[in-house]
C-alpha positions in Angstrom: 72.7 65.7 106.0 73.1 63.3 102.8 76.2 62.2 101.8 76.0 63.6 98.4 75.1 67.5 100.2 78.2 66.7 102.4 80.4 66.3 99.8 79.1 69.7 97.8 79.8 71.5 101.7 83.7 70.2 101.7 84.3 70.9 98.0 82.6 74.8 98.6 84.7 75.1 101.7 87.9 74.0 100.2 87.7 76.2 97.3 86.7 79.2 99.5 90.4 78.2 101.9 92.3 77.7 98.5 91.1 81.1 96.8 92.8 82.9 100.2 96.1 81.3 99.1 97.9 84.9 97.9 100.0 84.2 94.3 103.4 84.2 94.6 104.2 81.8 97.6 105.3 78.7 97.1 104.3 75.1 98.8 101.2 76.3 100.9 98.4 74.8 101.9 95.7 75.2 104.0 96.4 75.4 107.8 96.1 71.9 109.8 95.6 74.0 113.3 95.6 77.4 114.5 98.0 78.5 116.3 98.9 79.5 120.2 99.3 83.1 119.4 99.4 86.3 122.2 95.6 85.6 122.4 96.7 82.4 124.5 98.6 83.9 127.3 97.9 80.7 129.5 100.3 79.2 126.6 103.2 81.8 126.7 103.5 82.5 130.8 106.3 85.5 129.6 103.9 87.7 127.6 101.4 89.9 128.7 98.3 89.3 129.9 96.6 90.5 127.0 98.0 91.2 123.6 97.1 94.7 122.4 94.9 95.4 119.2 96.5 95.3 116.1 98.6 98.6 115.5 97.0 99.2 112.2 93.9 99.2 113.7 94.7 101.9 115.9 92.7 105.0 115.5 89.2 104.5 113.9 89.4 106.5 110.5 86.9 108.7 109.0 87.5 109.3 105.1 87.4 112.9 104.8 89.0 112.8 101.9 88.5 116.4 99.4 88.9 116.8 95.7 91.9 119.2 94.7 92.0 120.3 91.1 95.4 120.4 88.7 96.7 124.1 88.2 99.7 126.1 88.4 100.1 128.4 91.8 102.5 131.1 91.4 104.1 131.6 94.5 103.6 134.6 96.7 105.8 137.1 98.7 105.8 135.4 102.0 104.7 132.4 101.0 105.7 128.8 102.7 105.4 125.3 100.6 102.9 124.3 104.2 100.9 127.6 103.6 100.4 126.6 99.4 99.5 123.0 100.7 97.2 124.6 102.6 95.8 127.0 100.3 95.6 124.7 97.5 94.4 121.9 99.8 97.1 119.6 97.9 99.9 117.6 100.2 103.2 119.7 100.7 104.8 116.5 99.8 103.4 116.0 96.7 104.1 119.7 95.4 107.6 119.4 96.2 107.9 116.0 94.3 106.1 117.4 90.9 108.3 120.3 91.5 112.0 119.1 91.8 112.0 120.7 95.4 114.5 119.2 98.2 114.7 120.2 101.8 114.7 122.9 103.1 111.9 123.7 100.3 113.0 127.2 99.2 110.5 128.9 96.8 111.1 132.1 95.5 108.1 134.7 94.4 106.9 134.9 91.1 107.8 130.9 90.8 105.3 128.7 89.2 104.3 125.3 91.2 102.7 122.5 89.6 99.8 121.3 91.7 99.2 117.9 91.4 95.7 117.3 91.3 93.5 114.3 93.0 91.6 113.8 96.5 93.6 114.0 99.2 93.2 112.6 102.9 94.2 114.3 106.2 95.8 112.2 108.4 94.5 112.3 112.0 96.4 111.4 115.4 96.8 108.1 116.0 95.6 107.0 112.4 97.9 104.4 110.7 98.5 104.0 106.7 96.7 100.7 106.6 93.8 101.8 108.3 93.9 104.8 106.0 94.1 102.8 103.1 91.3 100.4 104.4 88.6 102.8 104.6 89.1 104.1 101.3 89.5 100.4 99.3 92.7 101.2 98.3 96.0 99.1 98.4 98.4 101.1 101.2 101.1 100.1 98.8 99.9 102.3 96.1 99.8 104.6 98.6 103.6 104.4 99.6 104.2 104.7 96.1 102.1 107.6 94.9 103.6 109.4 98.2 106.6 108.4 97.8 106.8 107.9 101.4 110.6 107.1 102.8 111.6 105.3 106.1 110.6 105.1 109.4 107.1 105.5 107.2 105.5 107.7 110.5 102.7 110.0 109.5 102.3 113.1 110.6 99.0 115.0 111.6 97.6 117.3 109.2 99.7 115.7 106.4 97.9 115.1 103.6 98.0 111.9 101.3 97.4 111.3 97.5 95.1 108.6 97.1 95.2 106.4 93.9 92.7 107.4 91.2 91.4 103.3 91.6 90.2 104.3 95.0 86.0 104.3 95.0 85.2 107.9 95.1 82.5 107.3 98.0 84.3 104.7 100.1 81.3 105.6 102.5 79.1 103.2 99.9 81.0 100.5 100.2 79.6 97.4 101.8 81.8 95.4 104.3 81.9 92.7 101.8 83.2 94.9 99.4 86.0 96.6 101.9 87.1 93.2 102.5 87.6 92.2 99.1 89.1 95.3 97.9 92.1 94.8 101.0 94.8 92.3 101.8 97.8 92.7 104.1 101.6 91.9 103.4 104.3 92.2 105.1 105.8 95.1 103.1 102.1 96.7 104.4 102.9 96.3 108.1 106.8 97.3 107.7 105.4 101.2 105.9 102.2 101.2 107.3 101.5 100.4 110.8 103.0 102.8 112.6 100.3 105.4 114.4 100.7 108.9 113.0 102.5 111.4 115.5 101.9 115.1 115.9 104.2 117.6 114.2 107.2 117.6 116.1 106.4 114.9 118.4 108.7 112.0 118.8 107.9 108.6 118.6 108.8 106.4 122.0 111.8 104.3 122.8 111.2 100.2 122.5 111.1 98.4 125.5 113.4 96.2 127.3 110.6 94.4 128.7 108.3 91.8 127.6 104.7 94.2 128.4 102.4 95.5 125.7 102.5 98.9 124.2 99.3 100.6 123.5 98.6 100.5 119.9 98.5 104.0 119.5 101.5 104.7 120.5 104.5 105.2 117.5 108.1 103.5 118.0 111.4 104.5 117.2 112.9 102.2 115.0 116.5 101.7 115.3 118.9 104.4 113.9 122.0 101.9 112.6 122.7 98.5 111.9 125.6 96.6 112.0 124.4 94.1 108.7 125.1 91.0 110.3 122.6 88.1 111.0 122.5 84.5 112.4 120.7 81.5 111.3 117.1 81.6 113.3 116.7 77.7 113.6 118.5 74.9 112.2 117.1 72.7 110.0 116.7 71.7 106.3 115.7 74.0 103.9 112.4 72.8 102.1 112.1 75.5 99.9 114.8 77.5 98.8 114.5 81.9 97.6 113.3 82.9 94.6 110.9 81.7 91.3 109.7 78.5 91.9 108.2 78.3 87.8 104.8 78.2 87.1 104.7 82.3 88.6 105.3 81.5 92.1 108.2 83.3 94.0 109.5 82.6 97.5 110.7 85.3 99.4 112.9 83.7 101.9 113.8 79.9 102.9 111.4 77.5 104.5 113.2 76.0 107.1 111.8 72.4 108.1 112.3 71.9 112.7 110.5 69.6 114.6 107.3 71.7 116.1 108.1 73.5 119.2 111.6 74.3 118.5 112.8 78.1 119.9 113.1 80.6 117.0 115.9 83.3 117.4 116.0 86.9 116.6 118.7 86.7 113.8 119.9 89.9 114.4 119.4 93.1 117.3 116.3 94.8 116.5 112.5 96.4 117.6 109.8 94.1 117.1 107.4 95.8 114.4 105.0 93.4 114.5 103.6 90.0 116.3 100.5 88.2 115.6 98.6 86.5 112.9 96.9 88.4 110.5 97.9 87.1 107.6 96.8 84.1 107.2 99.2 82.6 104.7 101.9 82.9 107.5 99.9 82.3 110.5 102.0 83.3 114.0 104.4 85.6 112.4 106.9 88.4 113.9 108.7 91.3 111.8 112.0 92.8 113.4 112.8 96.0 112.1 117.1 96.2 112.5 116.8 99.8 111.8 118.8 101.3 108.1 115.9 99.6 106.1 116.7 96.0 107.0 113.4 93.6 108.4 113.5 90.0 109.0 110.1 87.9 108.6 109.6 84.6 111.0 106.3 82.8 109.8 104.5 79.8 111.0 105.2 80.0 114.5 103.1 78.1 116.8 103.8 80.4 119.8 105.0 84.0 120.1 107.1 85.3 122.7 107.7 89.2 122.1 105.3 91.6 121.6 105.4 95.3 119.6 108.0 97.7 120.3 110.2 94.8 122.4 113.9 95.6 121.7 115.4 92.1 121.2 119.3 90.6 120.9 120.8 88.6 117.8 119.7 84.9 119.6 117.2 86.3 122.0 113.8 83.6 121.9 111.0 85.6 119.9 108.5 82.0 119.1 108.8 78.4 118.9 107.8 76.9 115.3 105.0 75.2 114.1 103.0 74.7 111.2 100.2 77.9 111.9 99.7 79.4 108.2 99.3 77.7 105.1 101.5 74.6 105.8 101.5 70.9 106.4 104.4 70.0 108.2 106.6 72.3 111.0 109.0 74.7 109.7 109.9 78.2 109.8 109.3 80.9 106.9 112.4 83.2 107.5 112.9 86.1 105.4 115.4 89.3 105.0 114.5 92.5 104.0 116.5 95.5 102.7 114.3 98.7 101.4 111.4 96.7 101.3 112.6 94.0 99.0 113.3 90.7 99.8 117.2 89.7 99.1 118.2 85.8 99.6 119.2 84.9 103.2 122.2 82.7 101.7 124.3 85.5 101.0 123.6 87.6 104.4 124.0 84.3 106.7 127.0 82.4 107.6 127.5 79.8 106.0 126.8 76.4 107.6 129.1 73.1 107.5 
């Protein structure tokens, strides 16, 4: 190959790595190495033997999605809010939003329901929101939104979802180029939408105390209560601080700068809700869910040492950091979570000397 052909290659390939860069972080850049994650258990020695499939994967989807027309149903003697979801073919959830209604849902007859029309997707067992929302190109945070779905975010069989009108209206014709480009994954994405959907009644499973794999398709209970108190995960220096950085790029936590290697803490008690390395801006990342809406985000680790549905202590060793994800130099991207925003560490951690 001729120098000046080599040169066109690198500048192709570096502007493919820099369009992956998602707007909004602040002092990425493309990843030096990949990282030792859960697929290198001769790395870990505490981990399983293999890692299990990503949750959100769980559950191969089929998009049976079906067109519902907007009407008025006026309610019958003997008539539930599940049987007019049923006969309308319209969620339950979504009636009782457009209509005002709060648990336990009483409807009286003669009483005139809005029915919101749209297609509408019936979740399966075992299928997971981001999976959903894969196979029909749509963003599963639209999806949270239009659904106004509420924590622990576990679907339930038969429930059916409001898709966004932006969704292609035969996601069957998309080509795999196309499904790729019309879906990204965030955090927020995995905290609402990885959770395998449970049938009616069911109860999701309690975490483990031990380091083994749980099957992807199986749903777990996030913690009921949390005391609101955290520790620093590493120490270090803090290379980039929360919040707008100018220019339109926000960072959502503190980039915390440790020699490569160094152990990374839980910073609070908590169920692992996610450990791996699917999004790439992060590479080895891990989400603790602390139960009461509250998620912390480790990023850039070069090993993980926990796996989905581990229950973990305030100080318990999750990783060791590294510089996996779109960095140049070791460090660790922490963030804290309440209701699926990101608030500034500073003020939840003690303050150090």
């Amino acid at each position: 190959m001729g120098s000046h052909l080599r040169h066109i290659v690198i500048l192709i390939l570096l502007m493919t790595v820099t369009a992956c860069i998602p707007p909004g972080h602040d002092n990425y850049a493309p990843p030096p190495v990949a990282p030792q994650l859960l697929t290198d258990p001769a790395a870990l020695g505490t981990v399983p033997e293999q890692a299990p499939a990503s949750t959100w994967q769980a559950g191969p989807v089929t998009a049976n999605a079906q067109r519902v027309e907007s009407g008025t149903y006026i309610v019958q003697p003997g008539d539930t809010l599940r049987g007019i979801a049923n006969k309308t073919g319209a969620g339950s959830q979504i009636i009782a939003l457009a209509n005002g209604l709060v648990e336990p849902y009483v409807i009286h007859p003669g009483q005139r329901l809005t029915i919101t029309g749209g297609r509408y997707h019936a979740v399966n067992a075992g299928e997971t929101g981001i999976a959903i929302a894969r196979a029909y190109g749509a963003p599963w945070r639209e999806v949270v939104a239009l659904n106004a779905l509420e924590e622990p975010y576990i679907l339930r069989v038969g429930q059916k979802l409001l898709l966004p009108a932006t969704a292609p209206t035969d996601p069957a014709n998309l080509s795999i180029e196309q499904r790729a480009a019309s879906f990204d994954l965030d955090i927020d994405d995995i905290v609402t939408g990885s959770q395998p959907a449970l049938a009616d009644g069911a109860a999701a499973s309690e975490p483990s105390d031990w380091r083994k794999a749980i099957t992807p398709n199986v749903t777990i209970a996030t913690p009921a209560s949390f005391s609101g108190r955290f520790q620093w995960p590493v120490e270090g220096n803090v290379l980039s601080s929360f919040g707008s950085k100018g220019g339109g790029k926000v960072n959502d936590g503190l980039n915390i700068g440790v020699p490569k290697g160094t152990p990374i803490r839980a910073s609070a008690e908590g169920v692992v809700a996610y450990s791996g390395d699917e999004i790439g801006v992060f590479g080895g990342l891990i989400l603790i869910n602390h139960g009461a809406g509250w998620v912390t985000a480790y990023g850039h680790a070069d090993k993980l040492n926990v796996t989905r549905g581990q229950k973990v202590k305030a100080g318990d060793v999750i990783g060791l950091a590294g510089e996996s994800g779109y960095v140049q130099e070791p460090q660790l991207h922490f963030e804290i979570r309440k209701d699926r925003k990101p608030v500034d560490p500073n003020i939840h951690l003690p303050k150090r000397g």
